[in-house]
N, C-alpha and C positions, 0 to 999 in steps of 0.2 A: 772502599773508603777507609776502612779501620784499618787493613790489612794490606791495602797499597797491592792487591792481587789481581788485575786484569785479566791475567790466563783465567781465574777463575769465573770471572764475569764474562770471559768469550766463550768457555767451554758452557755454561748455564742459558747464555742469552736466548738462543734460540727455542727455550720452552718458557723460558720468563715472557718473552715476545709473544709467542700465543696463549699464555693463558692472562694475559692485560689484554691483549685484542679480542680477547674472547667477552668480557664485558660488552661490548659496543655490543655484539650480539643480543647475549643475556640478558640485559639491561639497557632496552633502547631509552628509556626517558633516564635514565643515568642516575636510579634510587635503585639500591641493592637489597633485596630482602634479606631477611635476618636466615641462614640457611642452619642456623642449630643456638635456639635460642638460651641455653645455657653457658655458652659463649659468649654472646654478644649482648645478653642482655634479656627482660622481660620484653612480653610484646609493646609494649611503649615505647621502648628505647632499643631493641632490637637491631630494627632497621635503620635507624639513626648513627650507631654505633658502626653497624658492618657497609653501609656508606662513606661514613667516615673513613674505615678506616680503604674500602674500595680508590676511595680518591690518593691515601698514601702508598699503595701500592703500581699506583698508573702513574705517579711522579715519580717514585722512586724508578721505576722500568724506565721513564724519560730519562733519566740521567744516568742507569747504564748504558739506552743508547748513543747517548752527547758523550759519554766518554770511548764508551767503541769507532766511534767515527758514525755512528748510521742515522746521519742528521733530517732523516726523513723519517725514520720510527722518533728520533728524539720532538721533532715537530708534531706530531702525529699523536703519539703517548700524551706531551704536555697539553695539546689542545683536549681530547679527552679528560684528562684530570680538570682541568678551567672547566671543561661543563659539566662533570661531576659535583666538584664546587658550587659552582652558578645554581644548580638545581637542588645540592644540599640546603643550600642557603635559601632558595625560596620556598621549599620543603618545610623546611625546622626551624629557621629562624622568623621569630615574630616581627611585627613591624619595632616594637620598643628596645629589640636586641637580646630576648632573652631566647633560650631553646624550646621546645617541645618538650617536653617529656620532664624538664625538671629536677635533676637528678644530677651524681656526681658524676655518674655515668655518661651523661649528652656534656658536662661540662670538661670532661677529663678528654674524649673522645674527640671534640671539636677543637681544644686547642694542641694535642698532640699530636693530630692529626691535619692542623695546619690550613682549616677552611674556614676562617673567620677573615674579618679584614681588621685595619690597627682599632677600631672604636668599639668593633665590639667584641675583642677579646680580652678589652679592657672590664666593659660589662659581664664576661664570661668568667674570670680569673675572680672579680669582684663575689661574682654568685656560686662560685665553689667554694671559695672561705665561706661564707653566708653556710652553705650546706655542710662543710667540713665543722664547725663552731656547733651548727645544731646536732649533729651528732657526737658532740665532745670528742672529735680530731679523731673520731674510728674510721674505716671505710665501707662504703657500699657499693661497690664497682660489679660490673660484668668484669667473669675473669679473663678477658683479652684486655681487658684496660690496668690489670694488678700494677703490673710492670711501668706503666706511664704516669702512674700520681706523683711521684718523687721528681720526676724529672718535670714537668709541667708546671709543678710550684716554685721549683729551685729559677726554671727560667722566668717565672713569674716574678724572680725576688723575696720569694716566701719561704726562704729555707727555713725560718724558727718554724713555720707550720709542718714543711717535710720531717725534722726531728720529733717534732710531738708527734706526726700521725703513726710512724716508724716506731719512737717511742714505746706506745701503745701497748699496756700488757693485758688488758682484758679483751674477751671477743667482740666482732672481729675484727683481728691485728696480726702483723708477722707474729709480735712476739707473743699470742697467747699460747701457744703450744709448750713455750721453751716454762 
């Protein structure tokens, strides 16, 4: 997509393909354990998080296959990610729309990773500011989520909060090092 490279996405396909079909295995109720929780989070949000992010990765392989032509892994891929979704969501989402765990972490995780529906990623965007505000615009992410707080607010429409959290020169922030 960024690079407009297909050779690349032919010559890769064939191990991206089995290790996305490899879940259905791994993971027959389609919640992924947290497999190194320094990554992905404390045991609370762990699992939640490497779920999350399980379902971005079996859509993304959908859509190498839709773009290879192999519209039976593309069908195939999407429908596992739908119930990776369906089962994130009766997993970690409460009846009132909020997450499990609480944290910037399950809010950062769920909407960049694209398994909410429109009402309640409205409810999710709302309670990460809530949480980004209680911690005066610092962060407290699993470090697989570093990388997704700027862009999640920005699509949120909260770029004054992407600058302050960026901003940020005391710990922890990009900038407390410099």
């Amino acid at each position: 997509r960024h690079h407009n490279d297909v050779e690349l996405l032919r010559d890769c396909y064939g191990e991206v393909r089995v290790a996305a079909l490899s879940y259905r295995h791994a993971h027959p109720d389609y919640l992924r354990t947290s497999p190194d929780r320094s990554v992905y989070g404390d045991a609370g949000t762990g699992e939640l998080v490497a779920t999350a992010c399980m379902h971005s990765v079996l859509r993304t392989s959908a859509r190498m296959a839709g773009v290879l032509g192999h519209l039976g892994d593309h069908e195939l891929l999407d429908k596992l990610a739908d119930q990776v979704r369906q089962a994130f969501r009766r997993r970690y989402l409460s009846q009132d729309g909020y997450l499990l765990g609480d944290s910037q972490s399950v809010y950062v995780a769920a909407l960049y990773h694209r398994v909410l529906e429109h009402d309640e990623r409205v409810i999710a965007r709302q309670r990460l500011v809530e949480l980004l505000q209680q911690q005066n615009y610092h962060i407290d992410l699993a470090p697989a989520l570093v990388h997704a707080l700027l862009p999640v607010l920005t699509a949120a429409g909260r770029l004054d909060l992407s600058y302050m959290v960026l901003l940020q020169t005391s710990e922890p922030s990009w900038l407390a090092a410099i």
